[in-house]
C-alpha positions in Angstrom: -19.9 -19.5 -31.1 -17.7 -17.8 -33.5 -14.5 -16.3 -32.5 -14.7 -13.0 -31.8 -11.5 -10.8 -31.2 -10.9 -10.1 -27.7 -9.5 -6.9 -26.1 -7.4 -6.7 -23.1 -6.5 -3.4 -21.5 -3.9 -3.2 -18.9 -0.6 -5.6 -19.5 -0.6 -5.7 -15.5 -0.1 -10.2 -14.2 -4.2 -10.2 -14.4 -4.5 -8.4 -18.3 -1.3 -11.1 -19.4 -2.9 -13.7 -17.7 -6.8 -13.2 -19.3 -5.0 -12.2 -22.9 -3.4 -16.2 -22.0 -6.6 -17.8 -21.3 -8.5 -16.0 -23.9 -5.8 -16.5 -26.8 -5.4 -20.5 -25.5 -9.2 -20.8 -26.1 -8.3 -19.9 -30.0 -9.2 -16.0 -30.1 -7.1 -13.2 -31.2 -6.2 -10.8 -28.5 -5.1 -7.4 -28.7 -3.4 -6.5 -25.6 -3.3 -2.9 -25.2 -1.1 -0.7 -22.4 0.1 2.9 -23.2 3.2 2.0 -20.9 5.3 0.4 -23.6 7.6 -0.8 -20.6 4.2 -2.9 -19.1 3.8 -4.4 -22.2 7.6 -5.5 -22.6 7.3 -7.0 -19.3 3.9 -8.8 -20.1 5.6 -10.2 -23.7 8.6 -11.5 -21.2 6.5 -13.0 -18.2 4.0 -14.9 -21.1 6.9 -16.4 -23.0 8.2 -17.7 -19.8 5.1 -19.2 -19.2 4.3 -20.8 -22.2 7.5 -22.2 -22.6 7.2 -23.9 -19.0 3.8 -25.1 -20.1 6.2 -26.8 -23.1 8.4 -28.3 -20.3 5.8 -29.7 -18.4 4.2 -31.5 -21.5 0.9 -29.5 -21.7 1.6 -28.0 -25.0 4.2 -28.6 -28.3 6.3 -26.0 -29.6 3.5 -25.2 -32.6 0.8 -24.7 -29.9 3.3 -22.7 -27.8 3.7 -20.9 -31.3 -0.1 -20.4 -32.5 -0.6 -18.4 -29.0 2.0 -16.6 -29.1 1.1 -15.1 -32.8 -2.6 -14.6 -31.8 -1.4 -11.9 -29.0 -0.9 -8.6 -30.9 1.1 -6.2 -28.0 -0.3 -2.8 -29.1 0.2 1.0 -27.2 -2.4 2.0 -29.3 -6.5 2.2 -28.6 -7.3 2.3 -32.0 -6.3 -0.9 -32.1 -9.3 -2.4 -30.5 -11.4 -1.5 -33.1 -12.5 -5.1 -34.1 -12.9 -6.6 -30.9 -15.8 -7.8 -29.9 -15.6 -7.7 -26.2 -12.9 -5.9 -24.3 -12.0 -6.6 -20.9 -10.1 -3.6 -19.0 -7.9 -4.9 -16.1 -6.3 -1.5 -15.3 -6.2 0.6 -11.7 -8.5 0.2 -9.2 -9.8 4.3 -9.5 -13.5 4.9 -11.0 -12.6 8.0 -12.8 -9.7 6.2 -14.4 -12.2 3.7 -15.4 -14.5 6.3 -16.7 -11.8 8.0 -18.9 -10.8 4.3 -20.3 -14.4 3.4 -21.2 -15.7 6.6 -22.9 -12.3 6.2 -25.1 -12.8 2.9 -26.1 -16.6 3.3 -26.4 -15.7 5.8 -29.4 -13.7 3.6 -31.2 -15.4 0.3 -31.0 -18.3 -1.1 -32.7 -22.0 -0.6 -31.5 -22.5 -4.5 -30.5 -18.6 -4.4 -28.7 -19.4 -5.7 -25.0 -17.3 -3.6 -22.5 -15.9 -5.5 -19.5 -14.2 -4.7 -16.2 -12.0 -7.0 -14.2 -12.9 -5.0 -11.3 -12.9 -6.7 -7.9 -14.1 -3.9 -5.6 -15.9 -0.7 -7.7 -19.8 -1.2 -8.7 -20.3 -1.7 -12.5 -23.7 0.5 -12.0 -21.2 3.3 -11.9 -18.6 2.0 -14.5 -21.3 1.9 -17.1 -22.8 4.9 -16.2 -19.9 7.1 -18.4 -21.0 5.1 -21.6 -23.4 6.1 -24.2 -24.6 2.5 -24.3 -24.6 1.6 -20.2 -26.5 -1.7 -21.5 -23.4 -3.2 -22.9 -20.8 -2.5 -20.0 -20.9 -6.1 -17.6 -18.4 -6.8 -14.6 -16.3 -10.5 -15.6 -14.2 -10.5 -12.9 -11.3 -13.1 -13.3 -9.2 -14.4 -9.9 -5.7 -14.4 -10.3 -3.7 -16.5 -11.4 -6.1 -16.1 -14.3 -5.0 -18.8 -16.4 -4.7 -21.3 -13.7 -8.1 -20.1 -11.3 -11.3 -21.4 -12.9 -13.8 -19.3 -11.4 -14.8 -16.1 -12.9 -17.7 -14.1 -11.6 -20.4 -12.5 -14.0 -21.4 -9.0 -12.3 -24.5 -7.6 -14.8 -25.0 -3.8 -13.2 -28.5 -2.6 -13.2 -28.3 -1.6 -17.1 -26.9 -4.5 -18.4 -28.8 -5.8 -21.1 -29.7 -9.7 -21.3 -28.1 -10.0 -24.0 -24.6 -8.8 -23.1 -25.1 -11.0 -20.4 -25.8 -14.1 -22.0 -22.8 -13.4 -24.6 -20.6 -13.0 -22.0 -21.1 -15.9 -19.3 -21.3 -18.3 -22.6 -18.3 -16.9 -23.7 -16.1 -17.5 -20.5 -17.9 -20.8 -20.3 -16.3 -21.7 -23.6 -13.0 -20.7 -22.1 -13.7 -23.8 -19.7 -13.9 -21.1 -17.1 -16.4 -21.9 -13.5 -18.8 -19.1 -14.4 -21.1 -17.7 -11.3 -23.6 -14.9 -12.3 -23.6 -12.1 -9.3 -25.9 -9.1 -8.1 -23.3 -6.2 -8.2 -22.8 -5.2 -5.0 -19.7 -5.2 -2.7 -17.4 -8.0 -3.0 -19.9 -9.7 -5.5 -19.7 -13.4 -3.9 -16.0 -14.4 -2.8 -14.9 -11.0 -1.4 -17.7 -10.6 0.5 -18.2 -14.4 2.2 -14.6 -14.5 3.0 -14.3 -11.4 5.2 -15.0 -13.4 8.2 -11.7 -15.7 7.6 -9.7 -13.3 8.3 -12.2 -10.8 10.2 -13.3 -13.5 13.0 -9.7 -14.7 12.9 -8.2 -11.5 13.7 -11.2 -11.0 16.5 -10.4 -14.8 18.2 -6.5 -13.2 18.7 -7.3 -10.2 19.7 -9.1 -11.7 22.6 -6.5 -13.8 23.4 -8.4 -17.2 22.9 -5.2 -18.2 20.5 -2.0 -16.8 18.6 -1.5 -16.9 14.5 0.1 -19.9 14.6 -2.8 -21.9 16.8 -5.4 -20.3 14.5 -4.1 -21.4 11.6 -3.2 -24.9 12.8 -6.9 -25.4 13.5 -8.1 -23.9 10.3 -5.6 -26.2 8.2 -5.7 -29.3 10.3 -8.9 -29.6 12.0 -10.9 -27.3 8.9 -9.0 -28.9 6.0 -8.2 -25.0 4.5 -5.5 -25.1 2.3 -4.1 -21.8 4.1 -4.5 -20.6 7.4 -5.8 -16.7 8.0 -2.7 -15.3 8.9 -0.7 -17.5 6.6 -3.0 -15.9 3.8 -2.7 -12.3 4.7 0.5 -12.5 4.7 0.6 -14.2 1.0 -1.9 -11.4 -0.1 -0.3 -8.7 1.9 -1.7 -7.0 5.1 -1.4 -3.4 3.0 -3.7 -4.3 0.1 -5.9 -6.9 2.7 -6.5 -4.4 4.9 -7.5 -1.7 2.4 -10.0 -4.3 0.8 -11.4 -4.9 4.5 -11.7 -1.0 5.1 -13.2 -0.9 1.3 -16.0 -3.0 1.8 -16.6 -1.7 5.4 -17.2 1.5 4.0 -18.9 -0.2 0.7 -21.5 -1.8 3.4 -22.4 1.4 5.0 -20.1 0.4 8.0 -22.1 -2.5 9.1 -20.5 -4.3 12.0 -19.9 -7.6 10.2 -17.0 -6.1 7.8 -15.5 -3.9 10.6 -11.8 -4.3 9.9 -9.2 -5.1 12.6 -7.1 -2.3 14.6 -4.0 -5.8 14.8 -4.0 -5.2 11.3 -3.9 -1.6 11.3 -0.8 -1.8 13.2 1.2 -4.4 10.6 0.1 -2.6 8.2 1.4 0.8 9.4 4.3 -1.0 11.0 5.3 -2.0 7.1 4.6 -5.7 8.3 3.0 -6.2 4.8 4.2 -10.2 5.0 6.1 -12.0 3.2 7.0 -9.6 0.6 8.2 -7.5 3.4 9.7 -10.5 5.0 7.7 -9.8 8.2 3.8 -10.0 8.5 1.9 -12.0 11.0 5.3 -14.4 11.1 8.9 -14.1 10.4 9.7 -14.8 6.8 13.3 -13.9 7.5 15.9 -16.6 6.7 17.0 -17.5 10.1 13.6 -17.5 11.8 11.9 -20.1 13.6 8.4 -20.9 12.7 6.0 -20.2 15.2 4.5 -23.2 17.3 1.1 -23.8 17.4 -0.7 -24.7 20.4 -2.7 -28.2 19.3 -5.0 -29.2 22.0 -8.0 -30.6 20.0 -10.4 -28.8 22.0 -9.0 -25.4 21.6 -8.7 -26.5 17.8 -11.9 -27.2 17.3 -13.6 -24.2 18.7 -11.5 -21.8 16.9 -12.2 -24.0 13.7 -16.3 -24.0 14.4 -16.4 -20.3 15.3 -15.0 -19.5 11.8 -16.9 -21.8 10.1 -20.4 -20.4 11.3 -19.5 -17.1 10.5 -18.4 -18.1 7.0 -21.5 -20.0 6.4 -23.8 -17.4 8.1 -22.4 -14.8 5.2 -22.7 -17.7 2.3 -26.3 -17.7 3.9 -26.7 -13.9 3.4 -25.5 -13.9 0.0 -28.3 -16.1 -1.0 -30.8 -14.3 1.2 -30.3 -11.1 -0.8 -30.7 -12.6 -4.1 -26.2 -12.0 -4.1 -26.6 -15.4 -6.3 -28.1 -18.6 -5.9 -27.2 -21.2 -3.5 -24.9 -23.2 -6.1 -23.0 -20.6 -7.5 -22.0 -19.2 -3.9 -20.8 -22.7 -3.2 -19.3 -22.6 -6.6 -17.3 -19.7 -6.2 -15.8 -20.5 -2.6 -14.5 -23.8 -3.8 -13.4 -22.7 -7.3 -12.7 -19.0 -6.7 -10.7 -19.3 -3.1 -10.5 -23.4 -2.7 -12.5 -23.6 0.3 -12.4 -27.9 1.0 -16.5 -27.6 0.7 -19.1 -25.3 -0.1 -20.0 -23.1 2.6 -24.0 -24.2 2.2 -23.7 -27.6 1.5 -20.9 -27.3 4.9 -23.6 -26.2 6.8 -26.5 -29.2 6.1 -23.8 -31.4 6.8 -22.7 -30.0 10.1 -27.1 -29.4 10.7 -28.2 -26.2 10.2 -29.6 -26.1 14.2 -26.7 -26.7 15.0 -25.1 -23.8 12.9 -27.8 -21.7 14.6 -27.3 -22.4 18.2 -23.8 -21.8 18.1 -24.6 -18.0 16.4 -27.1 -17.7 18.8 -24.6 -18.1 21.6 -21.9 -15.8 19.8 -25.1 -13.4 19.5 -26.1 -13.8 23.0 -22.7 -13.6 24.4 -21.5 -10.7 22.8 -24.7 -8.5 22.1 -23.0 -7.7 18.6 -24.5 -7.3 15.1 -21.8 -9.4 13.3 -23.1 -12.8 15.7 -26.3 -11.6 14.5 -27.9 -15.1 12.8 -29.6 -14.3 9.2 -33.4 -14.4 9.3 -33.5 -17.4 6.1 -31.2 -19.6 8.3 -34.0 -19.1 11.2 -36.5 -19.8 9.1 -35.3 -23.1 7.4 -34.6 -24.6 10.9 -37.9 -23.5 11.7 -39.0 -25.3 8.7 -36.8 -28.1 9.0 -35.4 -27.4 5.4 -31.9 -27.9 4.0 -29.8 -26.5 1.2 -29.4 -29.0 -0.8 
């Protein structure tokens, strides 16, 4: 493939971080922002990073050099005018969106493929302000960009085959994990991780176990890098618990994505974690950590629970046609480090087994969310696996 030039709108940590990956892969970039402050900051933060890559042996000084010089810092749209893909990592608002990809729609060229970095607003309705909807596709990077290999490929309903052959090719070239995705709420990794914190949340709220417990048996029993709490507290309870209200609404207020009123109240208490220095624990610098309760039993329970409802939304995602049963296992492990994927999790622990303890949840609580997906039924019924 030739190198195209590649636009970057937005000189936010994910547009610095994509203009890294792209310009690393050997592309000009031009980086546009029309807050000339933004893009000062974004110069600083990517020579910082460079030069610790030089440190840490993974580049020389030329190669440090040759990146640097392929990044062109620009205020100015017109700018764009040879690229031949842009990707807009901007403000999460569709009319912003809308403005941004009429204006750079009137300067490009007609083949130009016009990307969002979106991680929450349909692409149906990005594309829909262009004159040429077949050439707008969602690529939707997770940050850090340079260091996260998954990106997810989101055509939208107009998307030409084309476009999206160009562009999964091209991110492949950037030795990117490439997942193609139906666009709808979430795409894959938003939307099979809402029970992690959702059934999390729900297990505390009952009073089965605190954060701490719950995260003990997700890390040590379930081999999760993170715990739940431990996470929403990295990500923020404020912007965690405005993605959980998001795709609630996004899913028509479907019982599985309800979000959780224990999160409500951090978030309105300004417990946003551990950039607040209070979330779910203490982050304050005389605290003492929270002790888990680690009876094996308990542990395991907790851990199980969690797992079925993961694996019951990974199940959904490929009952919909969301994306096939590798690139949802794909995307969990390479998009939020999950020790396995979800589906091949699930043949391993025995899909019966998967379904009798939904069953029970379902039973038990007479709630939608336990509710087990018709194709899980119907491969135990068949006696199938995933893989």
């Amino acid at each position: 493939m030739s190198l195209i030039q590649i636009g970057v709108l937005g000189a936010g940590t994910m547009g610095t971080g994509i203009a890294q990956v792209a310009a690393q892969s050997g592309h000009s970039v031009v980086l546009v922002d029309v807050n000339s402050e933004a893009l000062k900051k974004s110069g600083d933060s990517l020579q910082k990073v460079l030069n610790r890559l030089v440190e840490k042996g993974k580049m020389d000084e030329t190669q440090k050099e040759q990146i640097w010089d392929r990044i062109q810092f620009s205020s100015l749209y017109e700018d764009f005018k040879g690229c031949g893909l842009i990707i807009e990592a901007i403000v999460e608002k569709l009319e912003v969106k809308h403005e941004v990809f009429k204006r750079m729609e009137a300067i490009v060229s007609a083949d130009c493929i016009l990307a969002s970095n979106t991680s929450s607003l349909s692409i149906a309705s990005i594309g829909s302000a262009l004159q040429k909807p077949e050439r707008c596709v969602g690529i939707h990077f997770f940050n850090p960009a340079p260091l996260m290999p998954l990106v997810e490929v989101i055509p939208a309903v107009q998307t030409s085959a084309e476009t999206l052959k160009k562009s999964k090719d091209l991110i492949d070239s950037w030795k990117k994990k490439s997942v193609i995705v139906k666009d709808t709420p979430g795409f894959i990794v938003n939307r099979v991780a809402r029970p992690f914190y959702g059934e999390a949340l729900r297990i505390y709220e009952e009073g089965i176990a605190d954060f701490a417990t719950i995260d003990w048996a997700m890390t040590s029993i379930g081999g999760f890098r993170m715990g739940p709490f431990t996470l929403m507290d990295y990500i923020g309870n404020d912007v965690n618990y405005t993605v959980t209200e998001t795709v609630f609404e996004a899913f028509y207020y479907d019982p599985r994505f309800k979000p959780s009123f224990t999160q409500k109240r951090h978030k309105e208490a300004g417990y946003y974690g551990r950039k607040s220095g209070k979330g779910f624990f203490d982050y304050s610098e005389n605290a003492v950590p929270a002790k888990a309760n680690e009876d094996p039993k308990l542990g395991q329970e907790i851990f199980e629970r969690i797992l079925v409802m993961l694996i019951n939304e990974a199940v959904d995602a490929v009952f919909l046609n969301i994306a096939s049963r590798e690139d949802v296992d794909v995307a969990m492990t390479n998009g939020v480090n999950y020790p396995k994927g979800l589906l091949k999790w699930a043949d391993e622990m025995g899909l019966t087994v998967v379904l009798e303890k939904l069953e029970t949840l379902f039973e038990e609580y007479g709630e939608d969310r336990y509710r087990p997906n018709p194709l899980l039924k119907r491969m135990v019924k068949a006696g199938q696996t995933f893989y």
